[in-house]
DSSP file (Angstrom, degrees, kcal/mol; ACC not computed):
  #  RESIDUE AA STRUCTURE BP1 BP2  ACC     N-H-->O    O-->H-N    N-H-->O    O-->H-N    TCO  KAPPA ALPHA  PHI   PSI    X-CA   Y-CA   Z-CA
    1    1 A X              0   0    0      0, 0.0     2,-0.2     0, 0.0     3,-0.0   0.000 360.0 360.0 360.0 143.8  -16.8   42.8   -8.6
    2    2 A X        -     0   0    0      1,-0.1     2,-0.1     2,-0.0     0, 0.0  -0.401 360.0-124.0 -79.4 138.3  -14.9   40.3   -6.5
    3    3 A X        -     0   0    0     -2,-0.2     2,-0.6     1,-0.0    -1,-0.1  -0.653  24.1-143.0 -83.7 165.1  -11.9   38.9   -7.9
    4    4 A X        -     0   0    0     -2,-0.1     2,-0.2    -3,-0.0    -1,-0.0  -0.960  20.9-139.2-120.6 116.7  -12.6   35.0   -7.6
    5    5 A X        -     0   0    0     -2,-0.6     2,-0.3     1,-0.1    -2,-0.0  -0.496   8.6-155.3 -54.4 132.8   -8.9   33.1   -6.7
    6    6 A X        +     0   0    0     -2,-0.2     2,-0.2     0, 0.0    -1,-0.1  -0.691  16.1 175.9-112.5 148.0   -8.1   30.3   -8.1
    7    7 A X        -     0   0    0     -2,-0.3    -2,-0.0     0, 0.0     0, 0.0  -0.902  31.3 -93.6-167.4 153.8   -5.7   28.0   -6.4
    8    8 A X        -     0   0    0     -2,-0.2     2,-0.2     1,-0.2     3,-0.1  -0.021  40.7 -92.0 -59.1 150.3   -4.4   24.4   -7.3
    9    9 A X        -     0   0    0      1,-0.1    -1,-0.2     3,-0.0     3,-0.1  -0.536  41.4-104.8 -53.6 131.7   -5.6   21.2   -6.4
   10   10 A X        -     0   0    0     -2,-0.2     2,-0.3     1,-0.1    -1,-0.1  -0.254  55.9-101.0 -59.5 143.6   -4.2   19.5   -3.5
   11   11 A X        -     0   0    0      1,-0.1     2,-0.3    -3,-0.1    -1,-0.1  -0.545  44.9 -89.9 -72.0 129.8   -1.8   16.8   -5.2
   12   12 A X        -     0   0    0     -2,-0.3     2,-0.9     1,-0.1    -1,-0.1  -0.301  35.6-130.2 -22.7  85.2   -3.0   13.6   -5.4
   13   13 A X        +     0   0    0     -2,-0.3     2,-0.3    13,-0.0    -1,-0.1   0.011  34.9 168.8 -56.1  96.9   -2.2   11.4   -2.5
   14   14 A X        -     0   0    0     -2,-0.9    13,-0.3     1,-0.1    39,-0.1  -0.736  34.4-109.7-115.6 167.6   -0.7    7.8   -3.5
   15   15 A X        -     0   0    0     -2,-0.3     2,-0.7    11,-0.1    11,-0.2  -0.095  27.4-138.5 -71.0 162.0    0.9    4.8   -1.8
   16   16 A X  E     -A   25   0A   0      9,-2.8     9,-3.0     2,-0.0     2,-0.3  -0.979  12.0-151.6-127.2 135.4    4.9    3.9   -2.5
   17   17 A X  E     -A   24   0A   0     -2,-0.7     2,-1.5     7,-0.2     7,-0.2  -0.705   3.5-157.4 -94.0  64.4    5.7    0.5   -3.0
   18   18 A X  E >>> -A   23   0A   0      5,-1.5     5,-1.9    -2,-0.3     4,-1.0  -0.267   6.0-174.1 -67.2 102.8    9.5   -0.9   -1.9
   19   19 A X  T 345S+     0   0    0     -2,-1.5    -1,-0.2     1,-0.2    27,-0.1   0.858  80.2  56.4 -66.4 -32.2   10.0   -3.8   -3.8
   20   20 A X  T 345S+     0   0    0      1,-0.3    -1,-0.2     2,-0.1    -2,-0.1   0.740 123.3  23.8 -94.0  -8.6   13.5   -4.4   -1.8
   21   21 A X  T <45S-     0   0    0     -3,-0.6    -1,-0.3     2,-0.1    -2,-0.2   0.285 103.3-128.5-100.5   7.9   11.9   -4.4    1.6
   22   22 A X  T  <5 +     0   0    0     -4,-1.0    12,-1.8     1,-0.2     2,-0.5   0.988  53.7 158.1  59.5  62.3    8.8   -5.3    0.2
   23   23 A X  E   < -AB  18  33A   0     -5,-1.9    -5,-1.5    10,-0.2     2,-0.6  -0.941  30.8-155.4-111.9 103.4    7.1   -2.3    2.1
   24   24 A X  E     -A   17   0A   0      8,-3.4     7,-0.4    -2,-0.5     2,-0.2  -0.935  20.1-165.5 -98.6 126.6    3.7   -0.6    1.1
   25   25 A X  E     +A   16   0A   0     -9,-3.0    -9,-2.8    -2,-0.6     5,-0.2  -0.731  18.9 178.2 -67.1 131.5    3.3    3.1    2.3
   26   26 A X  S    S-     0   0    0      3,-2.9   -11,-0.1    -2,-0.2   -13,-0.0  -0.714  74.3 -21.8-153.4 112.4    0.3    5.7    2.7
   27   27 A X  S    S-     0   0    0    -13,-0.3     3,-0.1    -2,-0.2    -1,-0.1   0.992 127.8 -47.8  23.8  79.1    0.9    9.1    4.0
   28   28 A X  S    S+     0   0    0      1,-0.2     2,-0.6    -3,-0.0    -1,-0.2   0.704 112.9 118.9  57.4  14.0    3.5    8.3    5.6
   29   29 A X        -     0   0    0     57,-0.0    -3,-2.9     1,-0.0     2,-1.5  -0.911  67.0-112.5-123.8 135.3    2.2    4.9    7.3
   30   30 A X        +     0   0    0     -2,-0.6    -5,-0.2    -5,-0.2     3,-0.1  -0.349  38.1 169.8 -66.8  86.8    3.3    1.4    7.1
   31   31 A X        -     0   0    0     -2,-1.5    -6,-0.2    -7,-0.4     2,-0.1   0.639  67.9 -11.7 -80.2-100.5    0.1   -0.6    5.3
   32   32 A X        -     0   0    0     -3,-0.1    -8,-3.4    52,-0.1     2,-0.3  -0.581  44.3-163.2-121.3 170.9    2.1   -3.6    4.9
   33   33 A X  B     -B   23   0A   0    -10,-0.2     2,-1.8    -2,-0.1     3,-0.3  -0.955  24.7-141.6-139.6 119.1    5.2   -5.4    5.0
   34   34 A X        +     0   0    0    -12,-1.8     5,-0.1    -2,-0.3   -11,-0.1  -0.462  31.3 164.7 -85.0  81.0    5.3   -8.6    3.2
   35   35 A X  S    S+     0   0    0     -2,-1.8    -1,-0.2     3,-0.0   -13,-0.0   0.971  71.5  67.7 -49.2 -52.5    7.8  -10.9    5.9
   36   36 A X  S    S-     0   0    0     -3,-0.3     0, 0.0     2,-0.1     0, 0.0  -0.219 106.6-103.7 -72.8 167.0    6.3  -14.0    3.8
   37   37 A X        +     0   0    0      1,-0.2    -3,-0.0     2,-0.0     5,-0.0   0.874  53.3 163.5 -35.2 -85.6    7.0  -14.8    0.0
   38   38 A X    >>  +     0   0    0      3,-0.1     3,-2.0     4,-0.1     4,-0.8   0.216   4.0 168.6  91.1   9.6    3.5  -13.4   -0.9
   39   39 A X  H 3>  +     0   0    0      1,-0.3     4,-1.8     2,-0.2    -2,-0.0   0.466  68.1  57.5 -14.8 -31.2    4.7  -13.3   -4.4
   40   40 A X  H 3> S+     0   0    0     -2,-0.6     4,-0.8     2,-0.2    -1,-0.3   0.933 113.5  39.3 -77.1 -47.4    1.0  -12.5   -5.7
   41   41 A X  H <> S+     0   0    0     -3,-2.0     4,-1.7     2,-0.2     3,-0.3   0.926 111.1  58.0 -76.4 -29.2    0.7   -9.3   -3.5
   42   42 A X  H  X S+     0   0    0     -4,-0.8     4,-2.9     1,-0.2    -2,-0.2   0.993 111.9  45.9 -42.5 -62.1    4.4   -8.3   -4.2
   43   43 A X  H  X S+     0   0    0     -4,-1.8     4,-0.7     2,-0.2    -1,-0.2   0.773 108.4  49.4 -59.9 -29.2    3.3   -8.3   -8.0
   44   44 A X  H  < S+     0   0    0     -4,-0.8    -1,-0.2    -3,-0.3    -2,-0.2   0.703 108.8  56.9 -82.9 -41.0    0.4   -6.6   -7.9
   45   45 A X  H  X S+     0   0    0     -4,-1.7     4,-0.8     2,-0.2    -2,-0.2   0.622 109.9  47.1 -33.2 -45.4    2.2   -3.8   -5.8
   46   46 A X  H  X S+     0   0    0     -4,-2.9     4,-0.8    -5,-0.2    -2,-0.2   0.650 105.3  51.7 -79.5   0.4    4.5   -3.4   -8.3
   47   47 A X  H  < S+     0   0    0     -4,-0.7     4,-0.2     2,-0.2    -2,-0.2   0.420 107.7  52.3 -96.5  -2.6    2.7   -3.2  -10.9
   48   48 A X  H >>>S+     0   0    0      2,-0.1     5,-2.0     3,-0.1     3,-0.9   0.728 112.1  58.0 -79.5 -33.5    0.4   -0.4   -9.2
   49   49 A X  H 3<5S+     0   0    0     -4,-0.8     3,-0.3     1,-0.3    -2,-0.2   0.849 104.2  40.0 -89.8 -10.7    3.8    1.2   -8.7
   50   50 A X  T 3<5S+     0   0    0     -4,-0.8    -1,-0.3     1,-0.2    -3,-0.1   0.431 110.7  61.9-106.2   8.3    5.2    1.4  -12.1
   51   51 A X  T <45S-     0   0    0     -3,-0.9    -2,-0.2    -4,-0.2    -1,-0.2   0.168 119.5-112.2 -63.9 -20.1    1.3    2.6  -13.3
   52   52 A X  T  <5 -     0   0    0     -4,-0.6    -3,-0.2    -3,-0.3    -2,-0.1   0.786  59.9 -67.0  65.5  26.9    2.0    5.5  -10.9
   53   53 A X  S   <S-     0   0    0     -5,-2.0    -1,-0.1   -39,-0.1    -4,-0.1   0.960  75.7-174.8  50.5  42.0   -0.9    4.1   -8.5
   54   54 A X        -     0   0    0     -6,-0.3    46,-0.3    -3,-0.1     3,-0.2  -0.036  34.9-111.5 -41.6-178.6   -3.6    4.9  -11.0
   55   55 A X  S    S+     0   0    0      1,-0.3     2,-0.2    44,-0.1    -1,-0.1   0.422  95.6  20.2-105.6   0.1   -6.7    4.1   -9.4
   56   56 A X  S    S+     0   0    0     43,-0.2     2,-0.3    -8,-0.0    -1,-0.3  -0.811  70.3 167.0-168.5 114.9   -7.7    1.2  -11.4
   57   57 A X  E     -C   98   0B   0     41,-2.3    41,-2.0    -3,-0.2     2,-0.5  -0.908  40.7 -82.0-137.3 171.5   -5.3   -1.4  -13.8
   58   58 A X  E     -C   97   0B   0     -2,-0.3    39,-0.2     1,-0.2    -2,-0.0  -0.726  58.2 -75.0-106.6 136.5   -5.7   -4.3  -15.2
   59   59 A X        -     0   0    0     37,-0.8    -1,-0.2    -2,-0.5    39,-0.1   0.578  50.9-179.7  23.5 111.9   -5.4   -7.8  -13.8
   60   60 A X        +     0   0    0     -3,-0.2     2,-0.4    37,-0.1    -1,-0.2   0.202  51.9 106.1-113.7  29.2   -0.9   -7.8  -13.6
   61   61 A X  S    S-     0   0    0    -17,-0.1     2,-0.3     3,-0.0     3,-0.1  -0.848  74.3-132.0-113.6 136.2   -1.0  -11.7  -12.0
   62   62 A X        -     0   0    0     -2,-0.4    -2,-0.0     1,-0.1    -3,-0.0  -0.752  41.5 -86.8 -87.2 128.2    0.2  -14.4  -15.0
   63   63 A X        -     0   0    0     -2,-0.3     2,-0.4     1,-0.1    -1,-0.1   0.170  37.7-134.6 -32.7 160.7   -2.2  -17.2  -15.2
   64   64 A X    >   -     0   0    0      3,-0.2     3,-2.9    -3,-0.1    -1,-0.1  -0.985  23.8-111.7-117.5 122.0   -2.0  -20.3  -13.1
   65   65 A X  T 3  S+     0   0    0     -2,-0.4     3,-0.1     1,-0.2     0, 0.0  -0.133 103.8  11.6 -64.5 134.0   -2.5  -23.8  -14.4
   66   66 A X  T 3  S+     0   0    0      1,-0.2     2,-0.5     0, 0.0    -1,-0.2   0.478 100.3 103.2  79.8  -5.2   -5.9  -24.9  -12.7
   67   67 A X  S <  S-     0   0    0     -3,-2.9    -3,-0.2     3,-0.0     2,-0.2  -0.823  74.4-122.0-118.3 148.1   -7.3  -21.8  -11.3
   68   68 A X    >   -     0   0    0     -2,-0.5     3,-0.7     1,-0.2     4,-0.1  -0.575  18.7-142.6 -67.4 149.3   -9.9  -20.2  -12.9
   69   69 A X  G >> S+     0   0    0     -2,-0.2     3,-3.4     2,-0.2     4,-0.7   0.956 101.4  70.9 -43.8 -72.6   -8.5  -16.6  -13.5
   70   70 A X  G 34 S+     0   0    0      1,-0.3     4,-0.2     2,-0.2    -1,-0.1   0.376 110.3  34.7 -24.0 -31.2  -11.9  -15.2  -12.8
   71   71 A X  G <4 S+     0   0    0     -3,-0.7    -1,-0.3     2,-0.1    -2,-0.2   0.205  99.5  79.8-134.8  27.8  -10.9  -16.3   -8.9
   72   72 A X  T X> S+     0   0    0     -3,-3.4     4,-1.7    23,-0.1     3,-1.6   0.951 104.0  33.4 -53.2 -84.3   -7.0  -15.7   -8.9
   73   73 A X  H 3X S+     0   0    0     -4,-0.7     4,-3.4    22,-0.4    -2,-0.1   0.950 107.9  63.2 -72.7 -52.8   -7.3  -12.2   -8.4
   74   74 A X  H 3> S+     0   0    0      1,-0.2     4,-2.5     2,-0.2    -1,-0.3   0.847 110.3  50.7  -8.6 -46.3  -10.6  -12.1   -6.1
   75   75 A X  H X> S+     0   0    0     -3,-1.6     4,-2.5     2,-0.2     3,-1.0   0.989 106.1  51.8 -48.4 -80.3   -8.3  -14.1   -3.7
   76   76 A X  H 3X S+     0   0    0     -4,-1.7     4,-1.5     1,-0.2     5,-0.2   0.881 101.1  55.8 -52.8 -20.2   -5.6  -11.8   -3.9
   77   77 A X  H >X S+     0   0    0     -4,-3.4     4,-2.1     1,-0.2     3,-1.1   0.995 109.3  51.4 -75.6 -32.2   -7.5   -8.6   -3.1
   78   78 A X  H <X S+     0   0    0     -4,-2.5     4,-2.7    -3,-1.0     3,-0.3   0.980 110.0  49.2 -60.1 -33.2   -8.8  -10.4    0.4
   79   79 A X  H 3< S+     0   0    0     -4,-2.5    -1,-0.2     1,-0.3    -2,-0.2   0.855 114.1  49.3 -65.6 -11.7   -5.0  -11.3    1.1
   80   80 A X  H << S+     0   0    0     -4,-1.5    -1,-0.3    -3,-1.1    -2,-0.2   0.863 117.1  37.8 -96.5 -21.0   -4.3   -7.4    0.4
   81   81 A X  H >< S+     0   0    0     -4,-2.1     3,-0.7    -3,-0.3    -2,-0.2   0.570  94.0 101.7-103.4  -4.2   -6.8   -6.1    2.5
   82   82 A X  T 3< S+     0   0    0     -4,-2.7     3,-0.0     1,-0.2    -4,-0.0  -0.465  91.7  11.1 -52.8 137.9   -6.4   -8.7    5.3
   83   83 A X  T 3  S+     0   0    0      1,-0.1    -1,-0.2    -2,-0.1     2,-0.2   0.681 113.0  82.7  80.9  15.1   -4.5   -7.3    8.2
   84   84 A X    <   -     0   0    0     -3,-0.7     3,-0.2     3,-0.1    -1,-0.1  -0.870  46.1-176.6-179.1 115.4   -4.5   -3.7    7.2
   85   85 A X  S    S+     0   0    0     -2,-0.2     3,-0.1     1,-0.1    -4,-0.1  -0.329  76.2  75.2-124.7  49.6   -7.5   -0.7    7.7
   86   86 A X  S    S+     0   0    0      1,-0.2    17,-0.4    -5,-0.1     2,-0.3   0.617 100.1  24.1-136.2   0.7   -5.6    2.1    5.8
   87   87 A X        -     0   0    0     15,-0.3     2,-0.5    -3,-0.2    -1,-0.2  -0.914  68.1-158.5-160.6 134.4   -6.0    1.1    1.8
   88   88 A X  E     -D  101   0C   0     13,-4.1    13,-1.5    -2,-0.3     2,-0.2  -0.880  10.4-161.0-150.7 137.0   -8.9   -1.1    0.5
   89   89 A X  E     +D  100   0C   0     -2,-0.5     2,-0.3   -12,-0.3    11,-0.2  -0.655  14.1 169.6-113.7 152.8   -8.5   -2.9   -2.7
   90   90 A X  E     -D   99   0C   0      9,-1.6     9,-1.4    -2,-0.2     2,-0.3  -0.929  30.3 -95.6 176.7 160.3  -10.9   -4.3   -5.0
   91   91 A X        +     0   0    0     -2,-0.3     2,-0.4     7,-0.2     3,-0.2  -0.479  26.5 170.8 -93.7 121.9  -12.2   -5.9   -8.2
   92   92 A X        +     0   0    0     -2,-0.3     4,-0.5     1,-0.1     5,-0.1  -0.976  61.0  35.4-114.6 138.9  -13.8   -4.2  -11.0
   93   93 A X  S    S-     0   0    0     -2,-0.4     3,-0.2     3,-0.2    -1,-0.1   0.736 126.0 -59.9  88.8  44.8  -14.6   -6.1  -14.7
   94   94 A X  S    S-     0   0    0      1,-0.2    -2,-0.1    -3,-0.2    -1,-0.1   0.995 109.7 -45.2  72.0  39.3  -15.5   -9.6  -13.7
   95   95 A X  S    S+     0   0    0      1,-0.1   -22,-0.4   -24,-0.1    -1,-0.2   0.647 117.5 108.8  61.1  23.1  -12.1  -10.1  -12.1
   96   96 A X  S    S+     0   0    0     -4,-0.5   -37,-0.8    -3,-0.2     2,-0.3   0.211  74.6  34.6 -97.1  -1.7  -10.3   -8.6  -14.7
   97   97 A X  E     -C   58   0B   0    -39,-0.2     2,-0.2    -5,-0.1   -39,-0.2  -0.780  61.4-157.1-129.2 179.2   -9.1   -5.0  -13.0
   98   98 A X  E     -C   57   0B   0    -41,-2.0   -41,-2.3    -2,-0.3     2,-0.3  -0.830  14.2-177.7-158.5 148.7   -8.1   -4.1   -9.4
   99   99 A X  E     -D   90   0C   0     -9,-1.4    -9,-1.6    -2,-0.2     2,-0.2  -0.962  12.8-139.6-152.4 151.8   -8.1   -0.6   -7.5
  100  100 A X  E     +D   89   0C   0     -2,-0.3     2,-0.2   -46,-0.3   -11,-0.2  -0.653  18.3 160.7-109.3 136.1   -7.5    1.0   -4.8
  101  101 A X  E     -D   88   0C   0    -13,-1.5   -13,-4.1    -2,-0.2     2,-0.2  -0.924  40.9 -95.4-142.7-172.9   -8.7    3.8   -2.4
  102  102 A X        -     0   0    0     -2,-0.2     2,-0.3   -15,-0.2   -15,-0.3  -0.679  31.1-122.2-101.9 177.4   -8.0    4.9    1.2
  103  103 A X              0   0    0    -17,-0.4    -1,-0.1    -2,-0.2   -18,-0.0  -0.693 360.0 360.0-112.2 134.3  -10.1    3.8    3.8
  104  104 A X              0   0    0     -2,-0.3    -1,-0.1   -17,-0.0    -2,-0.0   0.581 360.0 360.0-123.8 360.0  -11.3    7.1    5.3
């Protein structure tokens, strides 16, 4: 009988977020660099990074007086995936989550 080897899973790739150069990383490549405020993807970045880049969290943008919720984040996920073909983000629960994979 053969012995059958076990051997770990390759570890889980995720992006790193630098909130003080306001840098997102993914293997070792520059996905974005926010020059402008961008204060909605800045938050949303950190709050993937201090989740540990699960693969899906819930809505982290604080409401806004006049905007439907429902089309706050929908917004933000084009502005995260504008301008960038290594990450693609996107809405799961009626606009109440966001997640991430890489674009392969």
């Amino acid at each position: 009988m053969k012995s059958q080897r076990k051997t770990s899973p390759k570890p889980r790739e995720i992006p790193f977020y630098d909130p003080d150069d306001r840098e997102l990383w993914f293997r070792g490549q520059l996905v974005k660099r926010l020059s402008q405020p961008a204060d909605v993807q800045h938050l949303i970045f950190q709050a993937f990074q201090e989740q540990g880049w699960k693969r899906v969290i819930d809505d982290p943008l604080p409401p806004v007086a006049g905007k439907d919720p429902k089309e706050h984040l929908p917004q933000a996920i084009t502005n995260l995936n504008r301008a960038q073909q290594v990450l693609h983000f996107f809405g799961r629960g009626a606009g109440t989550r966001i997640g991430w994979e890489p674009v392969e």
